[in-house]
N, C-alpha and C positions, 0 to 999 in steps of 0.2 A: 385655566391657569395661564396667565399672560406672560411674555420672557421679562424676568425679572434681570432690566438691564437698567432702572431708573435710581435716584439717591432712595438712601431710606427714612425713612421715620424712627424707626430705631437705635438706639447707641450700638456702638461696636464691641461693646464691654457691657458685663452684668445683666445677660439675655435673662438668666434661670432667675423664675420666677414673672418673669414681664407679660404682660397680657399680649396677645398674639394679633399678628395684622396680618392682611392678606400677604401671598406669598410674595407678588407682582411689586411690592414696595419694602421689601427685607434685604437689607444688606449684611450678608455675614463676616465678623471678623476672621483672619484666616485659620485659627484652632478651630473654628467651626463649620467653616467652607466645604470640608473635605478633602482639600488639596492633599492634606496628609494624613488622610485616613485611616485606622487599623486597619481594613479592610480592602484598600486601594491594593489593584492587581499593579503587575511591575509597569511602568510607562513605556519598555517595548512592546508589550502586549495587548494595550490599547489601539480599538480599532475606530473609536470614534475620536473628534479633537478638542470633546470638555477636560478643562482641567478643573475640573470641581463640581459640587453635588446639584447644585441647581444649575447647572450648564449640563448635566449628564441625562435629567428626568424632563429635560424641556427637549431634547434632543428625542428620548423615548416616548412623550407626549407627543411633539408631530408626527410621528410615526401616522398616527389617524388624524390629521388635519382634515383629510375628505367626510368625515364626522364630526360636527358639533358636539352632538351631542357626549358620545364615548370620550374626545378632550375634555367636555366639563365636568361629566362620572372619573375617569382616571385624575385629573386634574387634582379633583376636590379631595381623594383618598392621598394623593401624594402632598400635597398642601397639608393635611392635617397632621399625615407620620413626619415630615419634616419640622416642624412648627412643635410637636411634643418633644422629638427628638430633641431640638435646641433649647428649649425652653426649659422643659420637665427635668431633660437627662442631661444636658451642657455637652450633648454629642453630635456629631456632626451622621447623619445617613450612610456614608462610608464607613461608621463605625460601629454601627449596631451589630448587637449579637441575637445569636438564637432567640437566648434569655432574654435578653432587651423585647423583642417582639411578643413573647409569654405575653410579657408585663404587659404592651403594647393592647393585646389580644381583650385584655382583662378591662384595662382604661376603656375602651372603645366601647363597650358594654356598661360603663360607669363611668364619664370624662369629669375628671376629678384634680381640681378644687373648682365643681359649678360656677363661679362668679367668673373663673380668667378662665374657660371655654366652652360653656352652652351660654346662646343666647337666652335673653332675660325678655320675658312673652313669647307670644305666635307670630307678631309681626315680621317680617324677612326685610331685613337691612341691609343698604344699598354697602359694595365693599367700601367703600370710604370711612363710611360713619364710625365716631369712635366706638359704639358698644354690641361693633361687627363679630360674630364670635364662630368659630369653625363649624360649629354644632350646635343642631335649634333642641339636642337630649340625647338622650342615651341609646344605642343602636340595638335592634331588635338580635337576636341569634342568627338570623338570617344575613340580616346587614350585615353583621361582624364577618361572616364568612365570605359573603361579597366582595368586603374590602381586604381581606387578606387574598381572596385570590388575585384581586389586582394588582397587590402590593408582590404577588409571589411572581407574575407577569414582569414587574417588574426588574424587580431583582436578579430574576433570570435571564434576561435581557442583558442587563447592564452586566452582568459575569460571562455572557456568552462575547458581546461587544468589548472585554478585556478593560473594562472600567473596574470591577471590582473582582476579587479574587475568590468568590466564592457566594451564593443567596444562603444567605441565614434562615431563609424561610423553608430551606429545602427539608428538613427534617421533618417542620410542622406541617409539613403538606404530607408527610406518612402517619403521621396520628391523628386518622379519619377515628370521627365518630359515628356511630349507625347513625344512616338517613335514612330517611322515605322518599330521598330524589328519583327512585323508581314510579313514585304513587304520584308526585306532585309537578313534574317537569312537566305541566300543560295549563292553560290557560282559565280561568272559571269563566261563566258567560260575564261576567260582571266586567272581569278584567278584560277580555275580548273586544267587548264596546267601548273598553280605553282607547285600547288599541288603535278600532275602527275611526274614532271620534278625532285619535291625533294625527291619522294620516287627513282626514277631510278638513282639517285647520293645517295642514300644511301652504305655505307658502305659494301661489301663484302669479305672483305679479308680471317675473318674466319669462320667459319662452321656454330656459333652461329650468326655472321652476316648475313650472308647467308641468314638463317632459319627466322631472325627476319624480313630483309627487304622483305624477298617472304610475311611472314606474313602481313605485311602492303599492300603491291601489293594486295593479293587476298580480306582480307577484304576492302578493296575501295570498289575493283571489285565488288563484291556483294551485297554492300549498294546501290552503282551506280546503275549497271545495272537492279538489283531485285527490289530498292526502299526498300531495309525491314530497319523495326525500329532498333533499334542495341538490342533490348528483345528479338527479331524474329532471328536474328542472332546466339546467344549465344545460343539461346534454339534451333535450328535447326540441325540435325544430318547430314552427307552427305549421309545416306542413302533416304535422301528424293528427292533427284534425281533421276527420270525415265523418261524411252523415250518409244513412242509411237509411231505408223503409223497412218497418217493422210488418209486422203480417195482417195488420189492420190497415196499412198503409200513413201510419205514423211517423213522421221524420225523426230520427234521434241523432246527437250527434257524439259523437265517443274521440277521446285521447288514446292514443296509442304509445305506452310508453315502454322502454328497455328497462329494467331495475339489476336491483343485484343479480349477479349470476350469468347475467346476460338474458334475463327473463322477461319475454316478454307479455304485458297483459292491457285490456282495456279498460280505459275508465269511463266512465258516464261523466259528456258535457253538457250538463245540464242547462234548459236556458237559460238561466240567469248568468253561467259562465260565460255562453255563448254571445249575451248582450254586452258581459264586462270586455272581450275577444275583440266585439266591434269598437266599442266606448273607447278601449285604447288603439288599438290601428288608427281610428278617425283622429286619436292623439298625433299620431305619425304623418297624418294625409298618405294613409292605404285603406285601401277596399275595407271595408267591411270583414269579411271573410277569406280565408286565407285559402290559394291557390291551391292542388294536390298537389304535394312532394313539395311545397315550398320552403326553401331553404335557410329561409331567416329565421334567427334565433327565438325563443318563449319569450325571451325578455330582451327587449332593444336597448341600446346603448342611448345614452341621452343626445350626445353628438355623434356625428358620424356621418357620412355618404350613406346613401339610401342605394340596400341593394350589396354592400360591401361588411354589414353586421358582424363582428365576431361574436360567438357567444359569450355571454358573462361570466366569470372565472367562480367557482365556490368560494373564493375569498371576499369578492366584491362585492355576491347575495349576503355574505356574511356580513360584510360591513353597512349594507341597505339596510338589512335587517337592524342589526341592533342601532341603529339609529333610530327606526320608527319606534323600538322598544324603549329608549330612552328618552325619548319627545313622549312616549304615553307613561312612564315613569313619574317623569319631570310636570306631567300635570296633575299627577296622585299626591305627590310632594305638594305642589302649590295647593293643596286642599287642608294640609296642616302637617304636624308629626306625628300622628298617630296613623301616618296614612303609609308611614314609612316601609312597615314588612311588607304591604301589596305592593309599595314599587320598587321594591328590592326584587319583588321576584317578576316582574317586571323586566328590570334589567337583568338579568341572568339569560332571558328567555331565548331561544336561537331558531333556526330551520324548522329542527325536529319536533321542538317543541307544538309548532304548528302542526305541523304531522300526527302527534300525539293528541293535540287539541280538539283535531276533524275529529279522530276517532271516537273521544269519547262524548262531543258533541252529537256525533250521528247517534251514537247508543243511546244518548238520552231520552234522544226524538224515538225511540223504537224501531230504527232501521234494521234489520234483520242480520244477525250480525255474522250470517254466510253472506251478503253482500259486503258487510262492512271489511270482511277480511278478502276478496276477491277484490274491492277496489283500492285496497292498500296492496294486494300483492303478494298474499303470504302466501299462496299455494299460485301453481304455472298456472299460464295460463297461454293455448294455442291459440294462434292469430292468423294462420297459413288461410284459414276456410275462409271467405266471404260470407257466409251465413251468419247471422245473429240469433244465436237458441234461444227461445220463450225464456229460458232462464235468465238469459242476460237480459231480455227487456223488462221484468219484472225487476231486476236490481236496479234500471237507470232507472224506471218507473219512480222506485220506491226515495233513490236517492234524489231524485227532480223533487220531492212533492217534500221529502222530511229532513232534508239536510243543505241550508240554506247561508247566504253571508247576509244580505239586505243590508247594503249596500243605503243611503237615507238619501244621498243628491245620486241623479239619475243625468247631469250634464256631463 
């Protein structure tokens, strides 16, 4: 969504009923600006300096300017409740109620009257064109619930920032319905090689591209392959890589990580991890392999002094993440609308989810799933001994040979 600071195309009078243009060329009269919204908190209590509704959700949209992708996901759900709101209900954003969102809820799953807001074919039309339309159909159960969370994101935002005086959405966000978000918060292999597919069409042209898409490449790698939570990530140095002879005089090389509790356990680095370990260093111009005890973070900063690394904050992997997840969203999208609920869930997808994904990837492969649960962490595990028991090389064994990323470019 671009700041909608240009003239518009639209009259200032007799919005309801008019067919709808991108947000970025809408000028609203001021009954519908928001200035004077039911809903507007007092103006001492505003802590950001929009006076009105599209000055307040462009303000909460840069919030993720360092994501593309998340601006054009949040974007498109804010464009479209604004654009009904005006058009449908002759209200302005600051004025919606609970009930107004109900309705809201309902439309989104049925955007009605078809001619003035789904597009008319498959084709995807450029914003200009006049028979540009917010919606290529009607959103899956899934999608609906997508966009309300980000609309509830919203809203919460702009009442905690003293823009509005309360989120209407807060009630609807306690009338859960049973999910199976227990069963499905992981990845199928199908979707996974989205994934993979939209980090290797990432952008390299320059240096800081470069540096950002190896950074997306290694952190998968590591979630994937390691299973670690993205806490274990951020807080892991690469000096926690070492390798070891096994009793047939086998190199292995194992992660050593802290998790909850302060627990510490090892994991099997597999070679393939261990070749992704060099692949990104040689990204950096470092060694190959990482010094004992060395102190540099799992995951490098794109800029920075070499040697000065802070580590990556949980917020930051958060927002890596659902950027890769919305670049592989966004080319499930480009496949049609019926491709909609796989990138809906897609976009939902976070850290853990990868966490989750390893898991029931290794299971599938037959990984033995006392291994499977010793390299995620569920049970202690001591690390004081220098000895490696037959037990543990038979889990790196098993997880080297059955639990893999393959990876397709090897540069």
């Amino acid at each position: 969504m671009e700041s909608p600071t240009h003239p518009p195309s639209l009259p200032t009078s007799g919005l309801l009923g008019a067919l709808p243009i991108p947000l970025e060329r809408l000028r609203l009269p001021p009954a519908l600006s928001g200035r004077d919204g039911s809903n507007r908190a007092p103006a001492t209590a505003t802590r950001i300096a929009a006076t009105d509704d599209l000055a307040a959700v462009t303000a909460w949209i840069a919030r993720y300017v360092d994501s593309p992708a998340t601006v054009t996901a949040y974007g498109r759900e804010v464009e479209r409740l604004i654009l009904w709101a005006v058009l449908q209900l002759g209200k302005p954003l600051s004025s919606l109620t609970h009930e107004d969102l109900l309705i809201y809820e309902r439309f989104l799953a049925d955007p009605q009257p078809a001619a003035r807001w789904v597009l008319a074919g498959s084709k995807k039309l450029a914003r200009s064109h006049p028979d540009w339309r917010p919606f290529a159909g009607p959103l899956s159960p899934a999608s609906v619930r997508h966009a309300l969370v980000i609309l509830n994101a919203l809203f919460a935002w702009l009442t905690e920032a003293g823009y509005l005086a309360g989120n209407p959405l807060a009630l609807a966000r306690r009338r859960r319905a049973p999910t199976q978000a227990r069963i499905t918060r992981y990845l199928s292999h199908d979707l996974w090689e989205t994934v993979k597919e939209a980090v290797a069409a990432m952008p390299a042209e320059t240096n800081r591209e470069r540096l950002h898409a190896a950074r997306c490449r290694w952190a998968l790698t590591v979630l994937y392959l390691g299973g670690l939570r993205a806490s274990e990530l951020t807080a892991t140095p690469m000096g926690a890589f070492f390798c070891r002879r096994d009793a047939q005089g086998t190199e292995r090389w194992w992660l050593e990580v802290t998790g909850k509790g302060n627990k510490t356990r090892l994991v099997p680095a597999t070679d393939e991890l261990i070749a992704e370990l060099a692949r990104y260093r040689r990204a950096h111009a470092l060694p190959p392999t990482p010094q004992f005890g060395e102190a540099r973070p799992l995951v490098l900063p794109v800029i920075g002094k070499a040697g000065s690394e802070k580590p990556l904050s949980r917020g930051a992997l958060h927002l890596i993440l659902k950027e890769v997840f919305g670049l592989a969203a966004a080319r499930l999208r480009a496949r049609g609308p019926e491709w909609e609920a796989q990138a809906a869930v897609l976009a939902s997808a976070s850290a853990h989810w990868l966490r989750h994904t390893a898991g029931s990837h290794m299971t599938d492969q037959q990984v033995d799933l006392r291994f499977v649960r010793d390299n995620f962490g569920h049970t202690s595990l001591s690390t004081t001994s220098g000895y490696l028991h037959s037990e543990e090389d038979a889990r790196h064994q098993a997880t080297q040979e059955r639990h893999r990323i393959g990876w397709t470019s090897k540069t």
